[in-house]
NUKOL-143960 format. One record per residue (C-alpha): x, y, z. Coordinates in steps of 0.2 Angstrom, whole numbers. Layout:
BEGIN
<east->X | north->Y | up->Z>
...
***
This chain:
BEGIN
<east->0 | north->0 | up->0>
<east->7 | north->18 | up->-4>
<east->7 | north->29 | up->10>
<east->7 | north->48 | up->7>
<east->21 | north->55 | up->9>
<east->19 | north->73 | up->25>
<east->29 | north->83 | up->13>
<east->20 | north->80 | up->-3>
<east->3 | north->83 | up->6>
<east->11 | north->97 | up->14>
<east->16 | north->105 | up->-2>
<east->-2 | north->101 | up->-9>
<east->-10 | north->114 | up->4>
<east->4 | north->127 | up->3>
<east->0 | north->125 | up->-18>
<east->-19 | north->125 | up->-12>
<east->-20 | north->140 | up->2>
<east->-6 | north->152 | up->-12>
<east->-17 | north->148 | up->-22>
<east->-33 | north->154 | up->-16>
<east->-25 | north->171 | up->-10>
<east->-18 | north->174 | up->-27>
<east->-35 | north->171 | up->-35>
<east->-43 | north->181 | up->-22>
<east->-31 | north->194 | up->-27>
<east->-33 | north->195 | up->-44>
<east->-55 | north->196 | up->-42>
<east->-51 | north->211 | up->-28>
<east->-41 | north->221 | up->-38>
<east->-52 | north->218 | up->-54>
<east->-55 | north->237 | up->-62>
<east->-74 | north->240 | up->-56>
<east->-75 | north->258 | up->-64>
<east->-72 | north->267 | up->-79>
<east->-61 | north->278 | up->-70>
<east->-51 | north->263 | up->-66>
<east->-49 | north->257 | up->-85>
<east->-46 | north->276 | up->-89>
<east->-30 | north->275 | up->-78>
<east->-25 | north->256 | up->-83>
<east->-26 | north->263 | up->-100>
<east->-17 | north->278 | up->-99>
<east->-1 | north->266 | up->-87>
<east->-3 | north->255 | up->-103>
<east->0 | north->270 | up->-116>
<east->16 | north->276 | up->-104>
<east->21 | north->258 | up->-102>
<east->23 | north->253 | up->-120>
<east->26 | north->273 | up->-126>
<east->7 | north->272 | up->-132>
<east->9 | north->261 | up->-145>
<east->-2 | north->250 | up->-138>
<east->-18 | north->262 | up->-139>
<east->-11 | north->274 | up->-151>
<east->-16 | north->266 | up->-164>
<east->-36 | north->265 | up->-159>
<east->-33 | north->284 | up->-153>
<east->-27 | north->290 | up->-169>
<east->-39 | north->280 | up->-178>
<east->-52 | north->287 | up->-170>
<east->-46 | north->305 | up->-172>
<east->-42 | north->302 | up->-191>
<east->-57 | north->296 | up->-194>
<east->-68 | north->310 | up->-183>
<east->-54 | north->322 | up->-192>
<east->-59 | north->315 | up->-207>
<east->-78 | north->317 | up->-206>
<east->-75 | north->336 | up->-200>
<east->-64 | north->342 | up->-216>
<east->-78 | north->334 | up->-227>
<east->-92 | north->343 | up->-218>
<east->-82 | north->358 | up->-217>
<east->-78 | north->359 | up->-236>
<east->-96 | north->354 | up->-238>
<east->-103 | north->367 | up->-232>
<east->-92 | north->379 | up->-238>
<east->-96 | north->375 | up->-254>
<east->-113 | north->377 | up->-250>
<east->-110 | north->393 | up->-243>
<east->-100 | north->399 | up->-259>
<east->-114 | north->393 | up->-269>
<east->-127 | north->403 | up->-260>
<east->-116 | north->418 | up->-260>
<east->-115 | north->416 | up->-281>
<east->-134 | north->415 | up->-281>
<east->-137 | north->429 | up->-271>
<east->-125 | north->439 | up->-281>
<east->-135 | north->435 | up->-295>
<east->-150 | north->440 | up->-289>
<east->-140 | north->458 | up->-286>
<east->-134 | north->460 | up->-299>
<east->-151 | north->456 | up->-309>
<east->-164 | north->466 | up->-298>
<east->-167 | north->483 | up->-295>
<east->-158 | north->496 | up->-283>
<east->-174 | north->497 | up->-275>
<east->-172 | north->477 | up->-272>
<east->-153 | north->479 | up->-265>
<east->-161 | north->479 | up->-245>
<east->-171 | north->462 | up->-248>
<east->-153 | north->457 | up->-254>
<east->-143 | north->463 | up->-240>
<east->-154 | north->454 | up->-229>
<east->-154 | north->439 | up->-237>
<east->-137 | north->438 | up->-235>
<east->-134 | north->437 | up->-218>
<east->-147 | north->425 | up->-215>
<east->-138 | north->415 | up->-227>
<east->-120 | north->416 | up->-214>
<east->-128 | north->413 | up->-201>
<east->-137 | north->397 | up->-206>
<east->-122 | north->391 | up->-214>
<east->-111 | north->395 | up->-196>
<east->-126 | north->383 | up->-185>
<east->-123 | north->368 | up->-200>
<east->-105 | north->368 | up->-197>
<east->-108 | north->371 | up->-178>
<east->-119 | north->357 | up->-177>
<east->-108 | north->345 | up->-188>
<east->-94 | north->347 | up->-178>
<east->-106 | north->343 | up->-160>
<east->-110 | north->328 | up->-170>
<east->-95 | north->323 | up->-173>
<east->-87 | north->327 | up->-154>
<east->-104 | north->316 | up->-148>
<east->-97 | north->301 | up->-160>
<east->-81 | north->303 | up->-154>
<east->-86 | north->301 | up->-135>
<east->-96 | north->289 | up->-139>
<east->-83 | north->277 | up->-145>
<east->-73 | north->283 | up->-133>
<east->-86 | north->275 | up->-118>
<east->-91 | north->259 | up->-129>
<east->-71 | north->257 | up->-131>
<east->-70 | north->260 | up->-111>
<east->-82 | north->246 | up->-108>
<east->-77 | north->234 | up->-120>
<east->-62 | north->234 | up->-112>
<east->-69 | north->235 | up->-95>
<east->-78 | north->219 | up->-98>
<east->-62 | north->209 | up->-105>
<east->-50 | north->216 | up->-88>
<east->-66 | north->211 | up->-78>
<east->-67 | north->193 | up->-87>
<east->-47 | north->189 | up->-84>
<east->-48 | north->184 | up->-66>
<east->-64 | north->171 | up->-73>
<east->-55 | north->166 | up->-88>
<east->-38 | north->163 | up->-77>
<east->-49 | north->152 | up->-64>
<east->-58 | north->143 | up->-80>
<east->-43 | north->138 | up->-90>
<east->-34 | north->129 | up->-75>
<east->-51 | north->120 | up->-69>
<east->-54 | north->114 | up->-87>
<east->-38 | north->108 | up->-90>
<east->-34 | north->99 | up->-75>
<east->-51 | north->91 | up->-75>
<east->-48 | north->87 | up->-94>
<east->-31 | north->79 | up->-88>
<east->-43 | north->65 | up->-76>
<east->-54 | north->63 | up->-93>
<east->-41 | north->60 | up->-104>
<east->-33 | north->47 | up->-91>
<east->-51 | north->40 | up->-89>
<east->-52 | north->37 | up->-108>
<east->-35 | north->28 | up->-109>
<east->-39 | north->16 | up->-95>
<east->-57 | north->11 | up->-103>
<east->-46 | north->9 | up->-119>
<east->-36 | north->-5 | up->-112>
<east->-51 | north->-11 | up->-103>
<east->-61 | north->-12 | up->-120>
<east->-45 | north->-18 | up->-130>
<east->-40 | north->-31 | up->-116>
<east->-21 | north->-25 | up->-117>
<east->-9 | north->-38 | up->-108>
<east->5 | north->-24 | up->-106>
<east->-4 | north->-9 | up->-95>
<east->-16 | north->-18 | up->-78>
<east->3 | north->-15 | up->-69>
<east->-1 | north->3 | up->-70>
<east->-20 | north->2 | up->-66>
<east->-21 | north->10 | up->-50>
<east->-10 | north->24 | up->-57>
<east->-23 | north->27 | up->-70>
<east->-37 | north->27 | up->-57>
<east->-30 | north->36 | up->-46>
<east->-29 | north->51 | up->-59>
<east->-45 | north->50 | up->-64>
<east->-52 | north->50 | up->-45>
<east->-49 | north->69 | up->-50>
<east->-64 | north->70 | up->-61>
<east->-75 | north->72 | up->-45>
<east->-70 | north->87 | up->-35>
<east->-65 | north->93 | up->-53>
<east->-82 | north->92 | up->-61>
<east->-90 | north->101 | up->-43>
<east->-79 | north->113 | up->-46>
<east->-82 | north->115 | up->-66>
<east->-102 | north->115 | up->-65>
<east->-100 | north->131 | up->-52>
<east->-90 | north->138 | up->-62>
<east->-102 | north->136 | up->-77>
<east->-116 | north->141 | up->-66>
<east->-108 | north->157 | up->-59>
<east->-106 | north->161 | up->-79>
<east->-125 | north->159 | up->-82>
<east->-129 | north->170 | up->-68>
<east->-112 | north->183 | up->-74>
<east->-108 | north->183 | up->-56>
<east->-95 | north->195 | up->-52>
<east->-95 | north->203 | up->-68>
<east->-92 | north->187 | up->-78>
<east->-98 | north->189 | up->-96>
<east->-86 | north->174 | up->-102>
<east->-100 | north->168 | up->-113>
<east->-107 | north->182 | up->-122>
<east->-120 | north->172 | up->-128>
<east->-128 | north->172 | up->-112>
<east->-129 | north->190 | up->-111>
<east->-146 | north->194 | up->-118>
<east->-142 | north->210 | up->-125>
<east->-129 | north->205 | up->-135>
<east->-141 | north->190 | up->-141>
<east->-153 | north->206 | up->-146>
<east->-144 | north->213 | up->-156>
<east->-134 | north->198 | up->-165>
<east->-143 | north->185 | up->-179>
<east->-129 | north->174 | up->-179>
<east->-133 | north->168 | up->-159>
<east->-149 | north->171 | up->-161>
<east->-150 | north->157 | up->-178>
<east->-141 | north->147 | up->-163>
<east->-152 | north->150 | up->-149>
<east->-160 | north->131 | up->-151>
<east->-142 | north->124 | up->-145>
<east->-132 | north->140 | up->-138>
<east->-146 | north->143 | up->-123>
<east->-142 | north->142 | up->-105>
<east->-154 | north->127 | up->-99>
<east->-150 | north->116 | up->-112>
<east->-131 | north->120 | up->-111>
<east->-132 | north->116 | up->-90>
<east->-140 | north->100 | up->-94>
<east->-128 | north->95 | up->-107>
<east->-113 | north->98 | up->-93>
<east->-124 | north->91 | up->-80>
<east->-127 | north->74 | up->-93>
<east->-110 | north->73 | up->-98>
<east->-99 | north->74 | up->-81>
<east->-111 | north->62 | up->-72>
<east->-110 | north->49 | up->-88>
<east->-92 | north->52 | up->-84>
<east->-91 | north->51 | up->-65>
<east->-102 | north->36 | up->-64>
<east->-93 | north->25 | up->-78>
<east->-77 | north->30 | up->-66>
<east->-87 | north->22 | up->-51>
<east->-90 | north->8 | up->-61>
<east->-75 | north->2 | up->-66>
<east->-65 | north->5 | up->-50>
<east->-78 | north->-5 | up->-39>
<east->-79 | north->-18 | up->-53>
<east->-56 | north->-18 | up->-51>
<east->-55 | north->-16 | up->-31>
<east->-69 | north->-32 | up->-31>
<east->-62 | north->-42 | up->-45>
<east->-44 | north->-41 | up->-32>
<east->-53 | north->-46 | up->-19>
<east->-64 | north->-60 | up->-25>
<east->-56 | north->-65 | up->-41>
<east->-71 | north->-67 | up->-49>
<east->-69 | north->-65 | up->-68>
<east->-87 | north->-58 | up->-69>
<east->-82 | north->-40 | up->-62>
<east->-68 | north->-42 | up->-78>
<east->-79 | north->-46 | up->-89>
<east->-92 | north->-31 | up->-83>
<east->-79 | north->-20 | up->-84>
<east->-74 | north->-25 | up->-103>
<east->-94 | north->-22 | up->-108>
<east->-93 | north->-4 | up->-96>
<east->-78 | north->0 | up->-106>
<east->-85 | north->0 | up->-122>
<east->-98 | north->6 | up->-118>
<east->-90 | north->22 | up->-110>
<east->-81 | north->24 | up->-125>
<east->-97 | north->25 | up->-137>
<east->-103 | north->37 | up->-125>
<east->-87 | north->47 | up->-122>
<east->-85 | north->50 | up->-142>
<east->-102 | north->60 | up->-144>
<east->-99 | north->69 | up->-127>
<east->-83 | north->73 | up->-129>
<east->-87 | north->83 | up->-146>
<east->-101 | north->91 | up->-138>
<east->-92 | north->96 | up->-122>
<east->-79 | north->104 | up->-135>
<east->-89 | north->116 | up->-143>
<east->-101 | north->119 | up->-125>
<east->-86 | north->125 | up->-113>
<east->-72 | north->128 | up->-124>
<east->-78 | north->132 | up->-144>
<east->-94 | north->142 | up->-137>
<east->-84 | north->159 | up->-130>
<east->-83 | north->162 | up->-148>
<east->-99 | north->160 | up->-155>
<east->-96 | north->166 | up->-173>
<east->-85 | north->152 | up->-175>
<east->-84 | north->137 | up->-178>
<east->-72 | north->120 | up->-183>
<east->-78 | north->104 | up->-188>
<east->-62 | north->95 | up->-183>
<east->-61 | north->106 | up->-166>
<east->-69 | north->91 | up->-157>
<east->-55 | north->78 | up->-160>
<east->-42 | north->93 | up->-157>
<east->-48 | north->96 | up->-138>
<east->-48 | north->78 | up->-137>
<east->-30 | north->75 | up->-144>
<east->-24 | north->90 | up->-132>
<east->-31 | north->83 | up->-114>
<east->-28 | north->64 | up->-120>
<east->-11 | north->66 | up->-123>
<east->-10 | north->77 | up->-105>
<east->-18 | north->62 | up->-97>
<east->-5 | north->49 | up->-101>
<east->9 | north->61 | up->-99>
<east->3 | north->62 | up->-81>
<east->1 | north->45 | up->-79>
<east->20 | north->44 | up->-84>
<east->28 | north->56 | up->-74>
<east->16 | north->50 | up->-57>
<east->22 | north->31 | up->-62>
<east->40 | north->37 | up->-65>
<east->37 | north->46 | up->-46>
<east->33 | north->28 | up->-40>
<east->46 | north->17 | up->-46>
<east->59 | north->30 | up->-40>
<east->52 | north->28 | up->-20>
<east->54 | north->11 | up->-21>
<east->36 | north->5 | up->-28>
<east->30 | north->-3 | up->-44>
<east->44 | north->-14 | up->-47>
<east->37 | north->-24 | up->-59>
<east->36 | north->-9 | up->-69>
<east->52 | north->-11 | up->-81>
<east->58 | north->-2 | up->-96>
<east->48 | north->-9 | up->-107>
<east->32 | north->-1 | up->-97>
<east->41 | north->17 | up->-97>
<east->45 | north->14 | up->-116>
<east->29 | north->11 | up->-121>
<east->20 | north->26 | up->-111>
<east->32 | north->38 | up->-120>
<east->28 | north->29 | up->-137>
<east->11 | north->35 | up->-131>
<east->15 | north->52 | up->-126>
<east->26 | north->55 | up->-144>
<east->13 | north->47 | up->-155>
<east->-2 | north->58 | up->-147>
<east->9 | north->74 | up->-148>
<east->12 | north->71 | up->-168>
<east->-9 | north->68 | up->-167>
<east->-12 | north->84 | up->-161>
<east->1 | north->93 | up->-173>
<east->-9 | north->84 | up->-188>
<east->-25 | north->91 | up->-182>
<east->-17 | north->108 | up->-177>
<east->-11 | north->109 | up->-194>
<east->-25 | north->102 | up->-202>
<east->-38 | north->114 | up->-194>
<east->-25 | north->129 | up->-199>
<east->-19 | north->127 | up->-213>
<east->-38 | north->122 | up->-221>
<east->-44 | north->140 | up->-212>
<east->-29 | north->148 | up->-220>
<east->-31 | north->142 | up->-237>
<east->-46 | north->146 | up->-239>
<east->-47 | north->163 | up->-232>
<east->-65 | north->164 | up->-226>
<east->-66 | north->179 | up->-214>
<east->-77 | north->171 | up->-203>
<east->-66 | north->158 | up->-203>
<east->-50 | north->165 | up->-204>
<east->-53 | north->178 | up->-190>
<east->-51 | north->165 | up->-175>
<east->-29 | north->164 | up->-181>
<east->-27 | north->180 | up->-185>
<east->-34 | north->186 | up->-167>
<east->-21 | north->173 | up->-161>
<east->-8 | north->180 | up->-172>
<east->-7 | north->195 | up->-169>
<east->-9 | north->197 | up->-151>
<east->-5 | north->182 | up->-144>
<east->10 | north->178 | up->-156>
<east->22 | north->171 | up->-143>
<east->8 | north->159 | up->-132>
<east->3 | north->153 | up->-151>
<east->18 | north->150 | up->-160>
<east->26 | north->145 | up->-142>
<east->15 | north->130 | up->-138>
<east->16 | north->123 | up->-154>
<east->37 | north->122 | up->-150>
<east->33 | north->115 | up->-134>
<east->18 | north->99 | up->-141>
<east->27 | north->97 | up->-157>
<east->46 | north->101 | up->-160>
<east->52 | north->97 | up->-141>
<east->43 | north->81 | up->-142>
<east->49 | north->75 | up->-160>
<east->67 | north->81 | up->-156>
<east->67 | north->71 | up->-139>
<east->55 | north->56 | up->-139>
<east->58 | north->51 | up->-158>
<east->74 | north->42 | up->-151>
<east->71 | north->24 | up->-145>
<east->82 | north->24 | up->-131>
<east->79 | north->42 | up->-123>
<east->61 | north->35 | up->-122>
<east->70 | north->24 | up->-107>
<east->77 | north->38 | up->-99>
<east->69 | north->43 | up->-83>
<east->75 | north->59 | up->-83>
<east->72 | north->63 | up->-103>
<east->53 | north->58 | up->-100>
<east->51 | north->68 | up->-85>
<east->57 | north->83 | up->-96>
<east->47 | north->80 | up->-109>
<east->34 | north->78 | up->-98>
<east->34 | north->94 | up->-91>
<east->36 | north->105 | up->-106>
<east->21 | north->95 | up->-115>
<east->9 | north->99 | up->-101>
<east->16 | north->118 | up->-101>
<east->13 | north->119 | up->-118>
<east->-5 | north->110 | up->-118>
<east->-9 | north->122 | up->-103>
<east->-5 | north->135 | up->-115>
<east->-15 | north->126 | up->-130>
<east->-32 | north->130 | up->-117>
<east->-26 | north->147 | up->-113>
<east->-25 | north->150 | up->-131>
<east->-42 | north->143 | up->-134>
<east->-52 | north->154 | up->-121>
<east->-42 | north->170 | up->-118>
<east->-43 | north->178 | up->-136>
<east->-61 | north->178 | up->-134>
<east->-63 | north->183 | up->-116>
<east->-49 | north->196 | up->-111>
<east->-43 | north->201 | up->-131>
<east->-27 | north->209 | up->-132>
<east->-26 | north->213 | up->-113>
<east->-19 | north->196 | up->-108>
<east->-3 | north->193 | up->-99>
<east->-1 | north->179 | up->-85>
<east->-1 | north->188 | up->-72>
<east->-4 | north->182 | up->-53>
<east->-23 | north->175 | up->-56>
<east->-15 | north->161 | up->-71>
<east->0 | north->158 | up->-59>
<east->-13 | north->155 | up->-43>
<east->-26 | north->146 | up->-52>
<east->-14 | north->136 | up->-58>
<east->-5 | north->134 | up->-41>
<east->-25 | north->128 | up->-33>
<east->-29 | north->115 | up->-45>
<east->-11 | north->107 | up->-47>
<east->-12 | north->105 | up->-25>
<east->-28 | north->101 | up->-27>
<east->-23 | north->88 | up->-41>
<east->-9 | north->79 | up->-29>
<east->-19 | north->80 | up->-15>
<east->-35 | north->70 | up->-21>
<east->-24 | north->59 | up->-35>
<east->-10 | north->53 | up->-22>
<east->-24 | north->52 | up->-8>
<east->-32 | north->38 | up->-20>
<east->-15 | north->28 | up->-24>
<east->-17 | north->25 | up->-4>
<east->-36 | north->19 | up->-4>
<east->-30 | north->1 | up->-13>
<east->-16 | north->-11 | up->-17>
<east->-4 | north->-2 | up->-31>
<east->-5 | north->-20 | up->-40>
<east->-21 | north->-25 | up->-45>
<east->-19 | north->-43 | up->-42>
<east->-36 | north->-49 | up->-49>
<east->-36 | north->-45 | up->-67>
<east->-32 | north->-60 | up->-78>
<east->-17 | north->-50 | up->-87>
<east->-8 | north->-46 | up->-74>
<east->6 | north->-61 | up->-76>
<east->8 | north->-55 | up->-92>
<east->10 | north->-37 | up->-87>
<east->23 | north->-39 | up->-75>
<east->34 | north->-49 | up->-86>
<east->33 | north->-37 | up->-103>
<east->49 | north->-34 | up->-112>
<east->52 | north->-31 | up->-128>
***
């Protein structure tokens, strides 16, 4: 039986209670006014020499600039015109008529004088107006970053237990002779899918209710619906009932297959009764029936859905790519943990070898679908297509670019050799830079649509992350103690502890 170590589960809670402060941080110094966005505005302008805003200001001053010249050439000419006529009219009419011309003429000014006057009133009006929608667009993304930062790190580490979840029903369903040695590592990661679904479905909830100015999903505002026929031609789908009932369905399917199968394991160790094996097999594949339809739906739901206007028909099978791989990497590295205090010793080389063939092959799966749903979108040039990269692009260059480095390049470079994929310390490396760079792959996908260009990680990501990853090691490692590392019952377990290859 492991035994938690004191210090790991002290460093869980230190993790846990930094983490909690930092998050509560980051919601109380969240701008609340437009004052406050005034002067984070301004700081930013200084900070980067205003080349950050400059561009919208200037914009802006062009264009009101623009519109004033025209008016104000406009009615010039009007006024020149008017002036011709009545000249005319002089000329051609009698001395007796001069007055009535006189007085025509400055009538004449001053109606000219109130046009420009007024065009240039309704240009400053214009003006400000942009000015306050562009104060409370931005209002709303600096408000949404704390939410964002909390939502990316509970999805992903939740994702991390359904992606582990996923591979173990695999070898369930496919009956594999080389992986029950590292069965309770797998349950034991997905035992996270618990606290981590409570935690996801508040989270969802607080989004319906836009509890402390969340407006994540802007599809959930009203207003916004109002005044948008896209959403609205997706109201039947994109509507807040139906999308709490989908999660609601979809993490209890989850959870209870998780149930499931670990009563079915702990009872066929302790009675060796094939029949729990052989419930398990049929609760496998069915799971995984179930876990394909879910999983696609879940995709555009929590992730696809903060940007409404878009849409991939392949994004389904790149969320999955992303967490499954994260799932078997954790697996590996928590395995890797084990066998170096002492535990698993039937876990060899061959074990090790075979979880980093994993871990390479679902990191080149993920770079064919990355590339794919690009390099399709970039082809073809749609705008409402092509938008989503160049959003990504052009202010989130270094997180885009970046973790495509860290889940393609780094793991070709160093997993593609046969025998660095033997190397404890090789495979812990890797391990840690592909989850790093998937983290980044889910920031990616929800902060462009939430917080725009006025994202940074700041201490919100750092302390979300911090919570969930204590979080993570406290429930995970307290599950590794509730039964026998070994499962000793299943029928391949023989086989498993004497793999080589």
């Amino acid at each position: 039986m492991y035994q938690f170590s004191s210090r790991l589960k002290t460093f869980s809670f230190i993790l846990m209670v930094v983490g909690i402060l930092g998050i509560g941080y980051g919601f109380f110094t969240t701008p609340k006014t437009d004052e406050d966005i005034e002067n984070i505005l301004k700081e930013q302008e200084a900070h980067h020499g205003g080349a950050h805003h400059e561009s919208h200001a200037t914009a802006s001053a062009s264009h009101s600039q623009e519109h004033a010249t025209t008016h104000e050439v406009t009615a010039h000419e009007e006024k020149d015109s008017m002036h011709h006529e009545i000249a005319q009219v002089a000329d051609s009419t009698e001395v007796s008529h001069d007055s009535t011309a006189v007085a025509v003429l400055p009538v004449a000014d001053h109606h000219d004088s109130d046009v420009v006057v007024t065009k240039a009133k309704e240009i400053h009006v214009d003006h400000d107006a942009e000015h306050k929608e562009h104060i409370a667009h931005v209002k709303h993304q600096l408000q949404n970053k704390p939410w964002s930062a909390l939502y990316v790190a509970c999805i992903f580490f939740m994702l991390i237990a359904v992606g582990a979840l996923a591979f173990y029903a695999i070898q369930w369903a496919a009956q594999a002779g080389w992986s029950p040695i590292v069965f309770r590592v797998m349950e034991s990661v997905s035992s996270y899918l618990l606290p981590g679904s409570i935690i996801f479905i508040i989270l969802l909830v607080l989004a319906s209710l836009h509890f402390g100015y969340n407006h994540m999903f802007v599809w959930m505002d009203a207003d916004v619906v109002k005044e948008d026929h896209l959403i609205q031609g997706k109201s039947g789908f994109l509507n807040i009932p139906f999308f709490l009932i989908r999660a609601v369905i979809f993490l209890a399917g989850w959870n209870l297959y998780r149930y499931i199968s670990r009563k079915n394991s702990i009872a066929l160790d302790q009675t060796k009764d094939l029949s729990f094996f052989k419930k398990n097999y049929k609760a496998a594949a069915a799971f995984l029936v179930f876990f394909i339809v879910s999983e696609s739906i879940m995709s555009w739901d929590w992730i696809m859905s903060v940007d409404p206007h878009w849409y991939s028909t392949l994004f389904g099978w790149y969320v999955f790519a992303s967490f499954f791989v994260s799932g078997i990497t954790v697996i590996t590295l928590i395995t890797l943990y084990l066998k170096s205090k002492g535990l698993l010793e039937q876990v060899n080389k061959s074990h090790i070898h075979d979880l980093a063939k994993f871990m390479f092959g679902i990191s080149i799966f993920w770079t064919y679908l990355w590339f794919s749903q690009f390099m399709l979108i970039w082809y073809s040039d749609i705008p409402e297509e092509v938008t989503y990269f160049i959003t990504r692009i052009e202010h989130y260059n270094l997180p885009f670019f970046g973790m495509v480095a860290m889940n393609f390049l780094f793991p070709l470079l160093i997993l593609m050799n046969a025998d660095f994929k033997r190397l404890t310390w090789v495979i812990v490396m890797a391990g840690v830079v592909i989850l790093a760079g998937h983290y980044l792959d889910f920031y990616n996908m929800i902060m462009p649509a939430t917080v725009g260009d006025q994202w940074f990680i700041g201490v919100s990501e750092i302390s979300s992350v911090m919570f969930f990853l204590g979080l993570f090691i406290f429930v995970v490692f307290t599950a590794l103690t509730k039964a026998p590392l070994v499962s000793e019952g299943n029928p391949y377990i023989e086989e498993s502890k004497h793999f080589h290859y």
